[in-house]
N, C-alpha and C positions, 0 to 999 in steps of 0.2 A: 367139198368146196366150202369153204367160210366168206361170209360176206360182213360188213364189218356194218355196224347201227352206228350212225352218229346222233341222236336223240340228244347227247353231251358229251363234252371234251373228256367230262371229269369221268364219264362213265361209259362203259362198251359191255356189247352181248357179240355170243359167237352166233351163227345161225347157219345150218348147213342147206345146202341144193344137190341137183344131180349133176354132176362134171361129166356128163358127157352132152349135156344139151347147149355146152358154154357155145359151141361153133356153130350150131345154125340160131339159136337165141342172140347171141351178143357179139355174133362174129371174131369170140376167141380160140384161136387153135388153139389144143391144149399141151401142145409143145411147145408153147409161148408162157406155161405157168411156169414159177417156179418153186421147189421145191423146198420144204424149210425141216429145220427140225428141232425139237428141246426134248433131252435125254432122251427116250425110247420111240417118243413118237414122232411121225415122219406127217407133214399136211402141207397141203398148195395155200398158197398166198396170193390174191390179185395184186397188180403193183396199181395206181392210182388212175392210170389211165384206162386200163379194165375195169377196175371197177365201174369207170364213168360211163363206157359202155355198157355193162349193164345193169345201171341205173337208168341209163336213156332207153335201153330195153323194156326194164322194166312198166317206164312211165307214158309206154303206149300201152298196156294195159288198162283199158274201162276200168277193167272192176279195181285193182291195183289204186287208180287214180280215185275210185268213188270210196274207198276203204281206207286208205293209209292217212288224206286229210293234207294231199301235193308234199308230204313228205320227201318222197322219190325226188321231186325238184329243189330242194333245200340242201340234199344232197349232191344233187346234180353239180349247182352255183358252187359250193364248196368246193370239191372235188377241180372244177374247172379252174378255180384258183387259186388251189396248192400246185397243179400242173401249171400254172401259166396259160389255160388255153385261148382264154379271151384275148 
């Protein structure tokens, strides 16, 4: 699973997790990822709406919230405004 860092537009990290915990964590089936590839290697991609799920996962996490500094929620607001979900 790669999750995407918005920190900056101009810059991004890859960051892996377990893909099998997407469906009781963030209520994503993972028949719902899709599949991408460049030359040899094959990886899932969240589309933006998953992700927002689990960043709002993520930002019931204490420790999460008392670590990262409401990061999780900067992302969140983003996210809900390249979807439209406001």
């Amino acid at each position: 699973m790669i999750y995407m860092n918005m920190n900056s537009l101009k810059s991004s990290s890859v960051e892996f997790g377990i893909i099998d915990a997407l469906p009781e964590f963030a209520g994503i089936q993972l028949e719902e990822l899709e599949i991408h590839q460049r030359e040899d290697v094959k990886f899932y991609l969240l589309n933006p709406k998953q992700y927002l799920c689990v960043y709002e996962s993520s930002s019931k996490d204490s420790y999460r919230t008392g670590k990262n500094n409401n990061k999780d929620f900067k992302k969140i607001d983003f996210l809900k405004g390249i979807i439209n979900y406001d």
